[in-house]
N, C-alpha and C positions, 0 to 999 in steps of 0.2 A: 933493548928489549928487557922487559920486566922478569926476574927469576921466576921461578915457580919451585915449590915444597909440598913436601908428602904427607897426609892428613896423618891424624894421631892414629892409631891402631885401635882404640874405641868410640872412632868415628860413628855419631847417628846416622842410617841409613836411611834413604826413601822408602817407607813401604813398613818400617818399623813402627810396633805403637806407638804414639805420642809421640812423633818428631813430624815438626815442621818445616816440608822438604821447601830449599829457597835454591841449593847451585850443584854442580858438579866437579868435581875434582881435576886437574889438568898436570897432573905430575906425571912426566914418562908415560903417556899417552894410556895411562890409569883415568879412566873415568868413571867414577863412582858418584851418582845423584846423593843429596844428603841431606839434611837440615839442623834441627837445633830442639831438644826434647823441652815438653810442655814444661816440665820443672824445671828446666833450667831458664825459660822465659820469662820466669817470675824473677829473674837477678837484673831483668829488664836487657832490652838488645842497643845496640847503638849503631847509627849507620851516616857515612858521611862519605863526599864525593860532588865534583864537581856536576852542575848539570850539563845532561843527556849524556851520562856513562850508564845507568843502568840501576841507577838509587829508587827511582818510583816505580819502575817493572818490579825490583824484590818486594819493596812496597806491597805491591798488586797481589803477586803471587801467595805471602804469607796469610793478607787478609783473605784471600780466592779461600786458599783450604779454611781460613777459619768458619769460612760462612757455610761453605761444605759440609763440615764436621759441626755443624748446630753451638758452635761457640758463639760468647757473647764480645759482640764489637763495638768499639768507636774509633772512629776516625775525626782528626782534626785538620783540618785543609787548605792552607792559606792562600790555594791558588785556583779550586773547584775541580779540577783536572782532573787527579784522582780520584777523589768521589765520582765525579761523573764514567769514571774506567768502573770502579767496585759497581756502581748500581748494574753491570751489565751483566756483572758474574753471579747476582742475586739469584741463587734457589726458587725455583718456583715453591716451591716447600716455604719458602722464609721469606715472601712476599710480606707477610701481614708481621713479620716481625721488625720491620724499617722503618725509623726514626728519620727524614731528612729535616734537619734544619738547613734550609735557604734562604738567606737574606736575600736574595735577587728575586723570588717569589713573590715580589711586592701586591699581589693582589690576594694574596692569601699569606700573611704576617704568621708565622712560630711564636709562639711565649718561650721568654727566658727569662725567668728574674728569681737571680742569684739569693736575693734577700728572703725567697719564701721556702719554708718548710726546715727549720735550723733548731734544730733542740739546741734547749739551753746547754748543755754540754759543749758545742760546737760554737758558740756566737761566739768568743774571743777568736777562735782560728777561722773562721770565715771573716774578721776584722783584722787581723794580719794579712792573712790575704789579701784583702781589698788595701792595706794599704803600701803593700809590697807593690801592687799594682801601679797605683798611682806614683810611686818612687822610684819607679823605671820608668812612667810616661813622665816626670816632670825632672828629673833626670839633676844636673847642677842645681837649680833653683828646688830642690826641695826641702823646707825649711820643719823645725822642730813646731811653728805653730799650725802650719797644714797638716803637719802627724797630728797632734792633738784634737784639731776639729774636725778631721775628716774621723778619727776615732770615734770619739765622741757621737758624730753625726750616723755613724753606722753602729752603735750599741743602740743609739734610741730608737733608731727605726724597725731594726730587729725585735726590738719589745715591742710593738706594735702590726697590727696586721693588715695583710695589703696593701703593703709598702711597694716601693720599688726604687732602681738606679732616679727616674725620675724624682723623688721624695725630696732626695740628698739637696737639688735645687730650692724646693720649695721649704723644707728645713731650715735652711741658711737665708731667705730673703723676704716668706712669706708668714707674717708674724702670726695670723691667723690659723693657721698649718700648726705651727711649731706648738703653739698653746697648746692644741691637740694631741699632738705627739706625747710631749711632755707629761701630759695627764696620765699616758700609758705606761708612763717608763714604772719599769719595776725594781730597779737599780738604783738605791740610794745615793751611789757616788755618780752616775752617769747621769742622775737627774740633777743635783745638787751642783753637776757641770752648766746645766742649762739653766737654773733657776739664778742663781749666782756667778757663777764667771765667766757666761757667756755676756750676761746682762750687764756685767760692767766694762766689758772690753772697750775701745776708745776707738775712735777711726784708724788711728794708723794700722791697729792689730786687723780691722777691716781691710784692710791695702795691702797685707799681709799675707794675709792664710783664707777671709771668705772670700776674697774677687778672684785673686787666681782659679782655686776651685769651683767658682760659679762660673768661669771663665771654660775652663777644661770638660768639667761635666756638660756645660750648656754645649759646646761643639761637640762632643760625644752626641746628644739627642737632637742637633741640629734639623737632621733631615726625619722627613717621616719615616723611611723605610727602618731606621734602626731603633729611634722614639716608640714605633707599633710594634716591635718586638720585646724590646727591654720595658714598656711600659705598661705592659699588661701583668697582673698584679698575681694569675694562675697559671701556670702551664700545664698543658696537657698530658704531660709525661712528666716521670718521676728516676732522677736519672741512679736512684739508689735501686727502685723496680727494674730500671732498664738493666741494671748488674746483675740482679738476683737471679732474672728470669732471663738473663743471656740475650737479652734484644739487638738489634745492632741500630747503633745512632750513627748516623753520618753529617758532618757538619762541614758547610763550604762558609770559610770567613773570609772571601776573596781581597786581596787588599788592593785591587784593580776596580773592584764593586763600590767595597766601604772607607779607600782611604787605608794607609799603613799605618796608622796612630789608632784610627778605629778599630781595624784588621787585630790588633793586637791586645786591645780594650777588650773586646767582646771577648779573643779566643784568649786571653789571661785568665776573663771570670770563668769561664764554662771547665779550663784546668782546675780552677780553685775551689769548685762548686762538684766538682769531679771525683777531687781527694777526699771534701769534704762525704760527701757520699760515703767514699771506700773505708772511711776512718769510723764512719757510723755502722759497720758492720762486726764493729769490738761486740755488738748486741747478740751476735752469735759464733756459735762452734765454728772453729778454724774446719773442721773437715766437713761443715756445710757452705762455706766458703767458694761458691764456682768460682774459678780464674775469668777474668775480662779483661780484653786484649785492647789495650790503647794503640790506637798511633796517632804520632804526632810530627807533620811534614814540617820543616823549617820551624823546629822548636823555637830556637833562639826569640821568636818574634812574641814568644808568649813565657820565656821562661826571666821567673822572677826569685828574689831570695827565696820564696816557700817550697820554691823545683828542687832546694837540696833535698826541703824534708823529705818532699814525695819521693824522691828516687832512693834517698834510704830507707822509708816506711811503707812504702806502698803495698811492698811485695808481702808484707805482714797480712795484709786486706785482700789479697791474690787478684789486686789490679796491678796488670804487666802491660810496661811501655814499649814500644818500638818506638825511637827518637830519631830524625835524622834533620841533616841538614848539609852545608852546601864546603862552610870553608871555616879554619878555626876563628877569626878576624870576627865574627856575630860573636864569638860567644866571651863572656868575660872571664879571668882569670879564676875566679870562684867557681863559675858554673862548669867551667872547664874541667878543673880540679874534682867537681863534686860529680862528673860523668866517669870521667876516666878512676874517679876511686868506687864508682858503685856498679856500673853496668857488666856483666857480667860475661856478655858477649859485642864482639864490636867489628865490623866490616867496613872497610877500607876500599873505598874506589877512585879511580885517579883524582889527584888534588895538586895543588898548586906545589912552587916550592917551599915555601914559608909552611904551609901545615904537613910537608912531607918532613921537615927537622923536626915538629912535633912530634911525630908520627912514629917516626925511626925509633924512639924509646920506647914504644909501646911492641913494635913488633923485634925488633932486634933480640938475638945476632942472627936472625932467619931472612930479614929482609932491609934493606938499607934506603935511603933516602929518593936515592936515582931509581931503585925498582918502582916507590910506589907513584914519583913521577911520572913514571914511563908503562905504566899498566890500559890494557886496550880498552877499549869499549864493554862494558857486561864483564870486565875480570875486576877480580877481589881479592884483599888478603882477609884474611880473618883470622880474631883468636877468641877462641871460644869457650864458654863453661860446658865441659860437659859432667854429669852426677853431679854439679856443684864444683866441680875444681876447673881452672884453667889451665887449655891444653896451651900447648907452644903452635906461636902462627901458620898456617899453610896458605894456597893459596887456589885458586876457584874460578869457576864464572855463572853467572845464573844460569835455571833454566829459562826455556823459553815461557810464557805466556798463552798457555793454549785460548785461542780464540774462543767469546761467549756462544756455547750452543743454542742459545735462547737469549735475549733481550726483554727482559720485564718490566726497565726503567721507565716508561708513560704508565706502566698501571701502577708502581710504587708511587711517583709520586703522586699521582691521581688520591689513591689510596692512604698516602701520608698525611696529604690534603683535608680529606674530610675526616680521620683522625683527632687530629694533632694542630688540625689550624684555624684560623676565624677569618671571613671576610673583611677585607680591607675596610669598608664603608662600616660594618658592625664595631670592629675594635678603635674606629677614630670617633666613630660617638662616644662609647665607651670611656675613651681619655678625655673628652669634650666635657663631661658630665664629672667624671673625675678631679679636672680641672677646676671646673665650678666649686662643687663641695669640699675642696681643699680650702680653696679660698674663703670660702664663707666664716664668718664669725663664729666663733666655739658657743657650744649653747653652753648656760651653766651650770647644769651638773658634769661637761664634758672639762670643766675647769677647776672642779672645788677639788678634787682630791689633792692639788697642787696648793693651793691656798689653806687648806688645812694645814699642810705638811710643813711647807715653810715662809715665815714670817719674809721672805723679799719678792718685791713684784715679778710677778712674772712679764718679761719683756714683750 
């Protein structure tokens, strides 16, 4: 049997302001409901546990009050499950405030393209991003000249408008394209890339660094259902709006649906495109700043070098993660490193033995190895910030999950729909035609600003 420990003496209580209540106390038949205050959410939470112990019910319940209390949410979902529990708990009141993005929705396609709306400020960390990305999907084989032109390839496009994920293809193999772009660029060294060193490259450097990435991207845009999404050059939402004015976005990147390489593509940009956002709010006063409450189910599947920044920066932006996931074995020894040194509160649900010797250091001398083994269904350890300081571990179980009084999911997404999305038949003309005038030959004034500038042909 699992020990159990008696919470701190300035335990947040259910029913207090600003605490969001998630479990109950189980020390000496003490049972006190409790949660974790809104300031102390910004040091971000962390939650781990094997599945069906009780990790997506806390889930549930944190976002339930958030949507209650008119906060602003996003959820990220790699499995739809959750989102599909949250649409149930949606406020009639907060109907018109739902963002669903569903890639299964394939008759009615969401915009998302990472590359639009980036002030110059931001285009270098939205290009780390993007290639933090691609250095976790291409994993051993990632070499110094695919950093370079996937660089490269995401400065020019950025300079240019109505770009998208699809570009990055047409950039790299469509000489007609490129000419174009090029003309746009506004960056002396980023053009001076393409005018000159791209144009000299030999084949092998082609065998290199463009095939693989024509390779990667092109099975990224494979199928239509994901091509109609990433390929649309506007979204309808604005996910810096959706922070300011507290919207809640909910997003299903099933990896059942899209593939687990896809699954982790898509929901890496929508993190990076996320931060990017929060970082663009230096534009105003920290105490106009609303909090916006991230979660993110089975991070590991989306977290890349740039997850250290955020979870040390974010909280500056007042966007707060809830993170969770399943066993330490996902997560690498950096990202490990960079949870357990930033999150500020962290719950513990039964886990294997291998991440229960990890574990043991974080909660010890309160709880040891074989307790968090041996922990039942729905109980928890936890150690928590509260004011900012961390207490010493105790130990818990959720509440329960009150059942949805009301069901508003067919009219959100009904609702979401005519919003926020386009018909299937309308957005693949759209890329049809886009297609076309990609291809097409540069007229020439859309080429001379290039040929003024510098004396080598343009490829």
């Amino acid at each position: 049997m699992a020990r159990k420990s008696d919470p701190p003496q300035d335990l947040p209580r259910a029913g207090e302001k600003d605490v969001s209540t998630f479990g109950i106390t189980n020390y000496h038949n003490n049972f006190v409901k409790f949660g974790v205050r809104l300031e102390d959410r910004r040091r971000h939470l962390y939650v781990v546990g094997k599945s069906g112990v009780g990790k997506s019910k806390l889930l549930e319940l944190l976002i339930k009050e958030d949507l209650e209390r008119g906060r602003g949410v996003a959820v990220l979902d790699p499995h739809g499950d959750l989102v599909d529990s949250v649409l149930k708990h949606v406020p009639k009141s907060r109907i018109d405030d739902v963002i669903l993005f569903d890639p299964g929705d394939t008759e009615f396609p969401i915009a998302f393209n990472p590359l639009a709306k980036v002030d110059e400020a931001y285009k270098m960390q939205l290009t780390i991003g993007f290639l933090d990305i691609f250095k976790k999907l291409f994993g051993d084989n990632w070499t110094y000249r695919l950093e370079h032109v996937l660089r490269y390839t995401t400065l020019a496009l950025l300079d240019s408008p109505n770009t998208t994920v699809l570009s990055i293809l047409k950039m790299l193999n469509d000489k007609n394209y490129r000419q174009k772009i090029v003309a746009r660029i506004q960056d002396n060294v980023v053009k001076s890339f393409w005018v000159s060193e791209f144009a000299a490259w030999s084949e092998k450097f082609d065998s290199e660094a463009i095939t693989p990435l024509l390779n990667k991207v092109g099975q990224f845009v494979a199928t239509n259902m994901i091509r109609n999404i990433i390929g649309q050059p506007t979204a309808r939402f604005d996910i810096r709006d959706v922070m300011d004015k507290k919207k809640i976005l909910l997003m299903k990147v099933s990896k059942g649906l899209l593939g687990e390489e896809n699954s982790s593509l898509i929901g890496s940009m929508i993190i990076t495109k996320m931060y990017q956002a929060a970082m663009s709010r230096a534009d105003m006063a920290e105490e106009q700043r609303s909090d916006f409450y991230f979660y993110v189910d089975e991070f590991q599947n989306f977290a890349t070098d740039t997850f250290y920044e955020i979870l040390s920066e974010a909280r500056k932006y007042h966007l707060d993660l809830t993170i969770a996931h399943q066993y330490m074995g996902q997560l690498s020894s950096r990202i490990r490193q960079t949870v357990f040194g930033n999150v500020g509160s962290m719950i513990s649900f039964r886990v294997g033995a291998e991440d229960a010797v990890v574990l043991e250091k974080e909660y010890e001398p309160i709880f040891k190895e074989r307790d968090i083994i041996n922990l039942g269904v729905r109980e928890f350890y936890v150690k928590m910030s509260v004011k900012g300081e961390i207490r010493e571990a105790f130990s818990g179980r959720t509440v329960d999950v009150p059942k949805p009084k009301d069901d508003h999911s067919r009219e959100i997404i009904e609702l979401s729909r005519k919003k926020y999305c386009q018909p299937k038949k309308q957005v693949e003309e759209m890329l049809r035609k886009w297609d076309e005038a990609a291809a097409a030959p540069p007229k020439e004034d859309e080429i001379s600003s290039v040929e003024e500038k510098f004396e080598e042909p343009i490829i």
